[in-house]
PyMOL commands that place a pseudoatom at each C-alpha (Angstrom):
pseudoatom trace, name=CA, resn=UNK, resi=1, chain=A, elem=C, hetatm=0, pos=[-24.320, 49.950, 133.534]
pseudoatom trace, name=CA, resn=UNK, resi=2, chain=A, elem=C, hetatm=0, pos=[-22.482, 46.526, 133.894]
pseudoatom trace, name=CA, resn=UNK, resi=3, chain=A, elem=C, hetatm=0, pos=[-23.752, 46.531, 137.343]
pseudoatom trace, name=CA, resn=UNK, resi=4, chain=A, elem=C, hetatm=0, pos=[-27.724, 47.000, 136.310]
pseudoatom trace, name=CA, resn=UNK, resi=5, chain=A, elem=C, hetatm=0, pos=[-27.282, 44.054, 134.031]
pseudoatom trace, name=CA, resn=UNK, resi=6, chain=A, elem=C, hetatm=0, pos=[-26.065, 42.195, 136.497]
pseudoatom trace, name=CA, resn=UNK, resi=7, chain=A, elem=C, hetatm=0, pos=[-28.824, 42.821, 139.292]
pseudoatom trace, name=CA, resn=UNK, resi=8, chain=A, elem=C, hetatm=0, pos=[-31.265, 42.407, 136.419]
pseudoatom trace, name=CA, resn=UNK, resi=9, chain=A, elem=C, hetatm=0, pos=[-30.248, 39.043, 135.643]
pseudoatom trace, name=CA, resn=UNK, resi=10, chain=A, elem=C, hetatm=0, pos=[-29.665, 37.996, 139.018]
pseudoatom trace, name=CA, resn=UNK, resi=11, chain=A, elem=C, hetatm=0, pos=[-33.506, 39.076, 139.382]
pseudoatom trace, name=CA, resn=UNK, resi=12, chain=A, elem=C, hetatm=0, pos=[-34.527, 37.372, 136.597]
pseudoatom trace, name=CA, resn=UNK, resi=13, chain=A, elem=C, hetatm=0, pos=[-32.909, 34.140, 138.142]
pseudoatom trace, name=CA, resn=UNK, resi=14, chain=A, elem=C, hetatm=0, pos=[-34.488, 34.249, 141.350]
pseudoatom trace, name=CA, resn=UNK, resi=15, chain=A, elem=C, hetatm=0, pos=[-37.476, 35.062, 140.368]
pseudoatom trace, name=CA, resn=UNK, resi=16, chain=A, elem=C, hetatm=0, pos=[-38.934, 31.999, 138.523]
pseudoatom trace, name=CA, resn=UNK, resi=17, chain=A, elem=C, hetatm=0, pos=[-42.192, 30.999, 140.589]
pseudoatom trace, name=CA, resn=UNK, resi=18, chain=A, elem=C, hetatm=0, pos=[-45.101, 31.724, 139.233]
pseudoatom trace, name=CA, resn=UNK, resi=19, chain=A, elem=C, hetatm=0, pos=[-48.711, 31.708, 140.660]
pseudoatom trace, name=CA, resn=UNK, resi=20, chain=A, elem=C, hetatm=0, pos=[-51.855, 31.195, 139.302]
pseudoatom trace, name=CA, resn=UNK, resi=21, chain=A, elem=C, hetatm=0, pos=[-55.307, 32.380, 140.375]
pseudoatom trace, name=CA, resn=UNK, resi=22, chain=A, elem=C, hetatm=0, pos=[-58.356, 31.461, 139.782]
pseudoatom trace, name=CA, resn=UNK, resi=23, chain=A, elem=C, hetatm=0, pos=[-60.938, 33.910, 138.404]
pseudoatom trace, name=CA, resn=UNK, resi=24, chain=A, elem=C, hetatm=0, pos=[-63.330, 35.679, 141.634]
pseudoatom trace, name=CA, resn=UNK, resi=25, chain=A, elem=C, hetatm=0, pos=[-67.011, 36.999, 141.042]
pseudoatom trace, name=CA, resn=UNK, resi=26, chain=A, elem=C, hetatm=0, pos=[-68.381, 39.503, 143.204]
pseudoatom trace, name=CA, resn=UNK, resi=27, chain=A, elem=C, hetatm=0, pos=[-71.844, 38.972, 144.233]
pseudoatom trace, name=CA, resn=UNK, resi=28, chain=A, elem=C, hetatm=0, pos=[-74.613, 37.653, 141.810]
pseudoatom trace, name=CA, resn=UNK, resi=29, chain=A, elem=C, hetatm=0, pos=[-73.936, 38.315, 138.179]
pseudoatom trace, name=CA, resn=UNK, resi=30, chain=A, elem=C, hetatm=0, pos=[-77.415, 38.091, 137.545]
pseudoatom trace, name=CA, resn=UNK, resi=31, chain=A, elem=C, hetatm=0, pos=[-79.081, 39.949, 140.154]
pseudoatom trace, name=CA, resn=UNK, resi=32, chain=A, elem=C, hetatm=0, pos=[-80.133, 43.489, 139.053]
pseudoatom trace, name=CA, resn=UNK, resi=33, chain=A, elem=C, hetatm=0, pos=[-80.532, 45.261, 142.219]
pseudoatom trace, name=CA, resn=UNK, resi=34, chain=A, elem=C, hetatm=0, pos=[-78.531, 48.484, 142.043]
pseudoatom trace, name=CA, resn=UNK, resi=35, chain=A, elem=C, hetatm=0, pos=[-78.781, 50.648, 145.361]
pseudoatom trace, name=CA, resn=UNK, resi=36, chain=A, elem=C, hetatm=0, pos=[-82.247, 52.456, 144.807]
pseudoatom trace, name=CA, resn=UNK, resi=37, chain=A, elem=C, hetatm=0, pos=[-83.025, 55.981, 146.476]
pseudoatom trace, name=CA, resn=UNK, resi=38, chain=A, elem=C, hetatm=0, pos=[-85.796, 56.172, 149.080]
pseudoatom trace, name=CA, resn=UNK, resi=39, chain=A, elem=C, hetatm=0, pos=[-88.494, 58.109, 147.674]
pseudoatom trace, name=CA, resn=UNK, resi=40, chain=A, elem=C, hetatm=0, pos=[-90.094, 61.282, 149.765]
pseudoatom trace, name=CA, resn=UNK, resi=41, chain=A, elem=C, hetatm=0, pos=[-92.999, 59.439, 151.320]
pseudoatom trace, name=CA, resn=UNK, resi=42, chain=A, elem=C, hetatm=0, pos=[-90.368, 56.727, 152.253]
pseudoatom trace, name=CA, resn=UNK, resi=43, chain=A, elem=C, hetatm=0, pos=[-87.676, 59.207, 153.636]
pseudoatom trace, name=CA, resn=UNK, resi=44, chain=A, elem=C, hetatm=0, pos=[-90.074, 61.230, 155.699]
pseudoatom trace, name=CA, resn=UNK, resi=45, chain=A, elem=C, hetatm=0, pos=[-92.251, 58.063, 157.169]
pseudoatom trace, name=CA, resn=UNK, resi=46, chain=A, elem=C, hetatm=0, pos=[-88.305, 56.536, 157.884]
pseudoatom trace, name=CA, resn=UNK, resi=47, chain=A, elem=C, hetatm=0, pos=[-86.614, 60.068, 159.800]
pseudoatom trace, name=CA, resn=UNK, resi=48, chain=A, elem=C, hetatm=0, pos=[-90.088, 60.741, 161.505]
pseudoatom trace, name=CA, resn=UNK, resi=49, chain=A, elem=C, hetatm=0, pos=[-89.960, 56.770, 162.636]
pseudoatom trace, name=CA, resn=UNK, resi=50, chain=A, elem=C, hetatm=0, pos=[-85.925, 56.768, 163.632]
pseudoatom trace, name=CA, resn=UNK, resi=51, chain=A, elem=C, hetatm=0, pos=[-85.418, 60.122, 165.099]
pseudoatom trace, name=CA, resn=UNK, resi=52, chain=A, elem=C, hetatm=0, pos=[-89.148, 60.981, 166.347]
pseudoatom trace, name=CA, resn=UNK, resi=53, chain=A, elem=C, hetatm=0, pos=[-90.532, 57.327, 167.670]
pseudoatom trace, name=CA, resn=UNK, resi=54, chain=A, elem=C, hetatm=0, pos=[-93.678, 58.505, 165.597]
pseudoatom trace, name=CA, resn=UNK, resi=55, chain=A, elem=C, hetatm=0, pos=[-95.165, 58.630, 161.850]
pseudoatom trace, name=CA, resn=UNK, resi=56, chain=A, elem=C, hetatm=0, pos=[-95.638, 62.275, 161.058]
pseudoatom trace, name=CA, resn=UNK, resi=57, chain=A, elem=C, hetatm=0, pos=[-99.375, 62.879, 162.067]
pseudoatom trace, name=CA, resn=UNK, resi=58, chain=A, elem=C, hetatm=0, pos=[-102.578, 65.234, 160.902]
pseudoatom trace, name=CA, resn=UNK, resi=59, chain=A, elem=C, hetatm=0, pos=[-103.469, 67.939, 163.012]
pseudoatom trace, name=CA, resn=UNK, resi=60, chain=A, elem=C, hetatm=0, pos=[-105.834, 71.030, 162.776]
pseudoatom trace, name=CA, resn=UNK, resi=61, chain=A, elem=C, hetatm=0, pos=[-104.178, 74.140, 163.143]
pseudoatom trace, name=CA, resn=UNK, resi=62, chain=A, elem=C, hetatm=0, pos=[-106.533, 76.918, 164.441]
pseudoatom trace, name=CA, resn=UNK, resi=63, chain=A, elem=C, hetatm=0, pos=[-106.071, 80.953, 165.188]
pseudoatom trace, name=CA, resn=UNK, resi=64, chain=A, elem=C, hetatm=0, pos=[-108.033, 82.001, 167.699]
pseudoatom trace, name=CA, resn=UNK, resi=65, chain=A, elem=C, hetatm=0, pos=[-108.346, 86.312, 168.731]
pseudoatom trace, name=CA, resn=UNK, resi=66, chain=A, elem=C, hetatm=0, pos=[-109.761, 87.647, 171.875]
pseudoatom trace, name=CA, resn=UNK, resi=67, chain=A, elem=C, hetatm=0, pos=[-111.303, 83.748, 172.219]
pseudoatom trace, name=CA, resn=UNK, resi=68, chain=A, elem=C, hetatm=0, pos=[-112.740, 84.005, 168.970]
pseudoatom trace, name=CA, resn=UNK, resi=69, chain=A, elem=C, hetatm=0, pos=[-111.862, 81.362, 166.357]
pseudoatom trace, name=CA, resn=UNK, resi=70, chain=A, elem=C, hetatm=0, pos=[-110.534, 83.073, 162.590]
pseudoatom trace, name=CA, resn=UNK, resi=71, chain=A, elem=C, hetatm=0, pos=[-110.434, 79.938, 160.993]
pseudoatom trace, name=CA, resn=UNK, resi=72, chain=A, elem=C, hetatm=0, pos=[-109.000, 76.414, 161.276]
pseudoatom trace, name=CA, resn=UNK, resi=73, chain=A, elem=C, hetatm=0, pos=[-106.246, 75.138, 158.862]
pseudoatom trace, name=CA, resn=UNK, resi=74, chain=A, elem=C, hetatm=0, pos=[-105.852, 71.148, 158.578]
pseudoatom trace, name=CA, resn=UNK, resi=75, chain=A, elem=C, hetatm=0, pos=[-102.001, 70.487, 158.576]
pseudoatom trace, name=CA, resn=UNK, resi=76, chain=A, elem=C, hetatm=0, pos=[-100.825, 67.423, 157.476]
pseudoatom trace, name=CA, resn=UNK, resi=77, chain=A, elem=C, hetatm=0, pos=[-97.076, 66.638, 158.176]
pseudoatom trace, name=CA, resn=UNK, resi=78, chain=A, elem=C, hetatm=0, pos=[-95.927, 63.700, 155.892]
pseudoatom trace, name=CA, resn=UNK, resi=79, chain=A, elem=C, hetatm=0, pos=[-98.003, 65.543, 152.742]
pseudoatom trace, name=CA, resn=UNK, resi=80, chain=A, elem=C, hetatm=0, pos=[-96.404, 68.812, 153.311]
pseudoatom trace, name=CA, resn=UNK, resi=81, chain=A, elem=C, hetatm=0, pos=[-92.965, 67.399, 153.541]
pseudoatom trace, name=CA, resn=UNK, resi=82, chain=A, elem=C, hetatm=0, pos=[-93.636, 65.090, 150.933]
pseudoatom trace, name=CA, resn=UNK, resi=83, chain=A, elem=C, hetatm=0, pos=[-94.765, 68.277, 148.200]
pseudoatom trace, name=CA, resn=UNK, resi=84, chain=A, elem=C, hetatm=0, pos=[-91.654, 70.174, 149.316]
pseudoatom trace, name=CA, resn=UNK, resi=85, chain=A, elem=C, hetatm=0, pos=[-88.697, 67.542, 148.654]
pseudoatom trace, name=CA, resn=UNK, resi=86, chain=A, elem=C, hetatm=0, pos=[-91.196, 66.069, 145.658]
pseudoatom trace, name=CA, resn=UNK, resi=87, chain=A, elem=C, hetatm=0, pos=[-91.471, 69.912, 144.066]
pseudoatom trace, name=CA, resn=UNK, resi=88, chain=A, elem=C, hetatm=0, pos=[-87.770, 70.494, 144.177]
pseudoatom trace, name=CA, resn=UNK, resi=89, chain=A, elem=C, hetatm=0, pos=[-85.119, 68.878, 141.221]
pseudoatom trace, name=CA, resn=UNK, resi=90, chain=A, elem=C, hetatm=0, pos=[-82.988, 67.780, 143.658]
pseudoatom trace, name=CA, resn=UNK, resi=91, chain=A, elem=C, hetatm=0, pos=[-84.518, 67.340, 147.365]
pseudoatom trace, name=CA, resn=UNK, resi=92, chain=A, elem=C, hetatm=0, pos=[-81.103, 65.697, 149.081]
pseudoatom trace, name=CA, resn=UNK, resi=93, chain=A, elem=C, hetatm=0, pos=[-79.883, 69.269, 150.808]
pseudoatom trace, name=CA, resn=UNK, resi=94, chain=A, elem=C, hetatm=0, pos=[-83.909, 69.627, 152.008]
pseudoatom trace, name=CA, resn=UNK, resi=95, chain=A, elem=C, hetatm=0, pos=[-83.935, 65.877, 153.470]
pseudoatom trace, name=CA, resn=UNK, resi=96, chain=A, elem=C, hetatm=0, pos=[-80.496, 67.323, 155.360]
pseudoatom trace, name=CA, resn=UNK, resi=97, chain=A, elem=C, hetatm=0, pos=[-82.255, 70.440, 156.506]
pseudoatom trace, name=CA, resn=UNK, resi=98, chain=A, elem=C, hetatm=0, pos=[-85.119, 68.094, 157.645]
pseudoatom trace, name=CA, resn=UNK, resi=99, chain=A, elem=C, hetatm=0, pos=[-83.131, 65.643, 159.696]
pseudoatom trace, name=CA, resn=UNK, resi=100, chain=A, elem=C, hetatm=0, pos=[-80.985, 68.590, 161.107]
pseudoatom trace, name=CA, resn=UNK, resi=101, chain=A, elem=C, hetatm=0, pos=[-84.341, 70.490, 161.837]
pseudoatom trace, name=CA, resn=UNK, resi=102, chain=A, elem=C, hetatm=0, pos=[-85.758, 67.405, 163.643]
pseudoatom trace, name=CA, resn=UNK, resi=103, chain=A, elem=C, hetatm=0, pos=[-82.575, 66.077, 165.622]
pseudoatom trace, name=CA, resn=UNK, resi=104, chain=A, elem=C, hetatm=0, pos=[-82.440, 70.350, 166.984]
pseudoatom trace, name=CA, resn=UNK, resi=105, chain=A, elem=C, hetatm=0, pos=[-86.745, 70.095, 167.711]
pseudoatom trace, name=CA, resn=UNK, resi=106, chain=A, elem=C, hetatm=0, pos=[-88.020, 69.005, 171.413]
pseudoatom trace, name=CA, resn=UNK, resi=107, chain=A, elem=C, hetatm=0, pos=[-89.055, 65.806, 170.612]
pseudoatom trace, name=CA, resn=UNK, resi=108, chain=A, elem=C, hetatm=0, pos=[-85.338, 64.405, 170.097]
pseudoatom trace, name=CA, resn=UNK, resi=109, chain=A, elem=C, hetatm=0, pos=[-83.743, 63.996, 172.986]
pseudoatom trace, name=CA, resn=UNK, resi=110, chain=A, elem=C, hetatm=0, pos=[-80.237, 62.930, 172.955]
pseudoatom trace, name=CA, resn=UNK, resi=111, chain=A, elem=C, hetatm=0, pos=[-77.373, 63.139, 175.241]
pseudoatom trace, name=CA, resn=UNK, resi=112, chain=A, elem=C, hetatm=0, pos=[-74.629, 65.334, 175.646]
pseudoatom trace, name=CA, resn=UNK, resi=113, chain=A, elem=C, hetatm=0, pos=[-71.188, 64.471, 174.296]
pseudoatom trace, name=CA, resn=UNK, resi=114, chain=A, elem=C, hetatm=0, pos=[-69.758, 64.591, 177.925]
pseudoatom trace, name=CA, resn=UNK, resi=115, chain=A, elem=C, hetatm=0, pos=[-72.117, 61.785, 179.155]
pseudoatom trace, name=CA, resn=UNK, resi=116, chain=A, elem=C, hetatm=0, pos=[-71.681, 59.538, 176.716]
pseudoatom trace, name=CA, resn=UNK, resi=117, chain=A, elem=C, hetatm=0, pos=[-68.480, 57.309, 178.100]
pseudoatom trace, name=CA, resn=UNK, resi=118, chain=A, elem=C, hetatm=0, pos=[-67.633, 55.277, 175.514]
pseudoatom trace, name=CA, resn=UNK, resi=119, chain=A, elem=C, hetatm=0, pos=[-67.743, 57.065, 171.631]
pseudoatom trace, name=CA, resn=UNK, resi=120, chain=A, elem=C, hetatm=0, pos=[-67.473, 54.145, 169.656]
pseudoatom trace, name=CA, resn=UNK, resi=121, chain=A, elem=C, hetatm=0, pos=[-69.755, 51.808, 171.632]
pseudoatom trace, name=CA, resn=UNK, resi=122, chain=A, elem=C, hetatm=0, pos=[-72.470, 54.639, 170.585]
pseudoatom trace, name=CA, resn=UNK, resi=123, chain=A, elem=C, hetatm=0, pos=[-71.555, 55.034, 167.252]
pseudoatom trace, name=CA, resn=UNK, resi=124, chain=A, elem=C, hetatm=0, pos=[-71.704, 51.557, 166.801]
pseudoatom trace, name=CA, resn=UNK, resi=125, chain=A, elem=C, hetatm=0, pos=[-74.933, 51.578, 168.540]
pseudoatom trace, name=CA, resn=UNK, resi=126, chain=A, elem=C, hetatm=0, pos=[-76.353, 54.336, 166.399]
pseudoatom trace, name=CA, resn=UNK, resi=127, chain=A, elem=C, hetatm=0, pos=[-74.872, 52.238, 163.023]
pseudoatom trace, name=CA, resn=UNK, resi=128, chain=A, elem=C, hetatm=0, pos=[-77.322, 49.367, 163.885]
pseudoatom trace, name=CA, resn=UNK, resi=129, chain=A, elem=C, hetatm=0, pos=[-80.303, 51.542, 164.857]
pseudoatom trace, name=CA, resn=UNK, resi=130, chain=A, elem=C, hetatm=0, pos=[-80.671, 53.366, 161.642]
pseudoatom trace, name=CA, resn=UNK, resi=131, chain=A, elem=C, hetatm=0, pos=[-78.583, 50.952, 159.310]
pseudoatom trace, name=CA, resn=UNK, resi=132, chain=A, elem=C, hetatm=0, pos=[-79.133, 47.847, 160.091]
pseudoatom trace, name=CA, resn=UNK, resi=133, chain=A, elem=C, hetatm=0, pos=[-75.332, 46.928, 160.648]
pseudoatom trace, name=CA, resn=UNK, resi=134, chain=A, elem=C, hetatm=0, pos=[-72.409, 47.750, 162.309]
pseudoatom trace, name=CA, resn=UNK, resi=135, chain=A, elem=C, hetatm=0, pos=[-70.110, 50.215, 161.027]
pseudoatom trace, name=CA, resn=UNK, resi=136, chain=A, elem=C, hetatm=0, pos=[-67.043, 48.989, 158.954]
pseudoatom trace, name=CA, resn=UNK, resi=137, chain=A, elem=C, hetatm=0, pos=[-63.402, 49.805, 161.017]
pseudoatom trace, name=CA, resn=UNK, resi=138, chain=A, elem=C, hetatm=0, pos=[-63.018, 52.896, 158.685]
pseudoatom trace, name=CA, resn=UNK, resi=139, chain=A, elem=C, hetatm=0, pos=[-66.193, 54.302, 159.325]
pseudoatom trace, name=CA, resn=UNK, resi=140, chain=A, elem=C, hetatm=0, pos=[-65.748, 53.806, 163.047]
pseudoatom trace, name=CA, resn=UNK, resi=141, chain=A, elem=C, hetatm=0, pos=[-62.663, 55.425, 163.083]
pseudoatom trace, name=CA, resn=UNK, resi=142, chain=A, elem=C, hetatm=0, pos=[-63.279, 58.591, 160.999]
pseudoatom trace, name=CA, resn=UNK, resi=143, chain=A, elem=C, hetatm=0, pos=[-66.271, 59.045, 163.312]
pseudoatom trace, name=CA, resn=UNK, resi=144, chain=A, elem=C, hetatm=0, pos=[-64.478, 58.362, 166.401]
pseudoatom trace, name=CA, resn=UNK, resi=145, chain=A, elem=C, hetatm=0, pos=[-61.656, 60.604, 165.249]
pseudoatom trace, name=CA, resn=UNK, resi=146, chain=A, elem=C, hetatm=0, pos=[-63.742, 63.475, 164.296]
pseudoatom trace, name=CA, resn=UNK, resi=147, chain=A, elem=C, hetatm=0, pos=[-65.252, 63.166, 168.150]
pseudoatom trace, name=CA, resn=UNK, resi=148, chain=A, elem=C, hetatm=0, pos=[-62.311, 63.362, 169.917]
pseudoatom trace, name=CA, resn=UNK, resi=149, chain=A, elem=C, hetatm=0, pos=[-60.748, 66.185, 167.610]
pseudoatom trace, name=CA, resn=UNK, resi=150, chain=A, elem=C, hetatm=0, pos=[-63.468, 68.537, 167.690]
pseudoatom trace, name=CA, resn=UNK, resi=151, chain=A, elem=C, hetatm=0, pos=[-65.854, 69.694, 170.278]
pseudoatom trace, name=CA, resn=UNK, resi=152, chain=A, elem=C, hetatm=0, pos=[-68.664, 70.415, 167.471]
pseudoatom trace, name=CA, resn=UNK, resi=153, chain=A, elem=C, hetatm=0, pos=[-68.925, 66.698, 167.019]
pseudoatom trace, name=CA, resn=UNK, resi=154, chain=A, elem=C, hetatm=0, pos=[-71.228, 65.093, 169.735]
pseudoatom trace, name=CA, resn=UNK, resi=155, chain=A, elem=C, hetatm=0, pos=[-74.490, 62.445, 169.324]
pseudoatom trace, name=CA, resn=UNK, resi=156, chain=A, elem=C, hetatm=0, pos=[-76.501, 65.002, 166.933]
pseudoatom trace, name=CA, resn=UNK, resi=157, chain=A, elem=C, hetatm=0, pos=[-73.364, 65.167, 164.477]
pseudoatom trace, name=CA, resn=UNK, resi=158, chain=A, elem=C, hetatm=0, pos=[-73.193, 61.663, 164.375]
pseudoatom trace, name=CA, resn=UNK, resi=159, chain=A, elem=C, hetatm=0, pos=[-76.658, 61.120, 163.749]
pseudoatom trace, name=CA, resn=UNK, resi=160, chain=A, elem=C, hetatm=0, pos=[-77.301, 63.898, 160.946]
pseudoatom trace, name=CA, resn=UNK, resi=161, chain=A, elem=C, hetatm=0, pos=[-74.240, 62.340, 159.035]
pseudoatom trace, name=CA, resn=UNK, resi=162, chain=A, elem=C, hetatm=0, pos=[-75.489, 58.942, 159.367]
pseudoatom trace, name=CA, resn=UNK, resi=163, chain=A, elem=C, hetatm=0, pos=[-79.241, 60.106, 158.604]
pseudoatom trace, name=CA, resn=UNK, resi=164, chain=A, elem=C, hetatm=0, pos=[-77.979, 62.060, 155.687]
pseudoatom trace, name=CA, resn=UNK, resi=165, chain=A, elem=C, hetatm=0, pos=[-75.274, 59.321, 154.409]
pseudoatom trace, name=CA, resn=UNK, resi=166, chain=A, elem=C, hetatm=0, pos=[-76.122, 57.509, 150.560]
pseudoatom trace, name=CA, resn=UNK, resi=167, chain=A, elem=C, hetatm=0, pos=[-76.661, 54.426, 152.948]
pseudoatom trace, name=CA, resn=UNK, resi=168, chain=A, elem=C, hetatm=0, pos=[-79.615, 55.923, 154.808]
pseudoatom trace, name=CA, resn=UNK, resi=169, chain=A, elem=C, hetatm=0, pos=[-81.021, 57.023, 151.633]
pseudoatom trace, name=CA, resn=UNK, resi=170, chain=A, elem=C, hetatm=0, pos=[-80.528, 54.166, 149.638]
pseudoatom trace, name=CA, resn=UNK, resi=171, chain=A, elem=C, hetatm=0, pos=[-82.158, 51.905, 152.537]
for i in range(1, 171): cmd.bond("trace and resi %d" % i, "trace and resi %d" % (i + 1))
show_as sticks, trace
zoom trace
């Protein structure tokens, strides 16, 4: 016990710098911009746009038998899309399905995890295409981790988690 008062007051001794910091803001107090979700319109024009190279277009859809035209259907991509994730209470898992649904169509085209040489050059490169910025060192190494551990995770991975990340949809 003698020898815990002693350290204590030795501590106590040494110990009688102090420092003093100045108070630190964060941004502007008075700005009121809080993150804002994209709404459907905006999310479909934006996947179609980054994943496609296209706006979703209008198109007549028609069924023809034996040469003979039934009828004709106009289709409309961006309104249909737009009702679905707009009629549901909470359209996040749709805009995955979406983005998963286009990155897997024919129009994507990306390469195959053995061809790409360098991992984090392209997820760095895929950071600035569809947010604006480079990814911060824990981002690039949970992604580049995730690629080297498992075979799952190649260029379409990296994209649907990026496309489907709060940052995407709060663009």
């Amino acid at each position: 016990m003698m020898r815990l008062l002693v350290i204590c007051a030795l501590a106590a001794a040494a110990c009688t710098t102090t420092y003093d910091y100045d108070p630190t803001t964060l941004g502007d107090p008075g700005a009121a911009r809080a993150p804002r979700g994209k709404t459907s319109s905006q999310f479909v024009r934006d996947v179609y746009a980054d994943l496609l190279g296209r706006t979703p277009t209008t198109f007549d859809f028609t069924l023809s038998v034996n040469g003979t035209n039934q009828f004709t259907l106009p289709l409309d991509e961006q309104a249909q899309l737009v009702a679905v994730l707009d009629g549901l209470g909470d359209g996040l898992p749709m805009r995955n399905l979406l983005a998963n649904g286009l990155l897997h169509s024919t129009e994507v085209t990306m390469p195959d995890k053995g061809s790409v040489a360098d991992p984090k050059a392209y997820i760095r490169q895929q950071f600035e295409r569809l947010l604006g910025r480079e990814p911060n060192v824990y981002e690039l190494q949970v992604f580049a981790d995730a690629w080297t551990r498992d075979p799952a995770v190649g260029p379409r991975t990296i994209v649907r988690a990026i496309v489907g990340s709060r940052a995407y949809q709060s663009q």
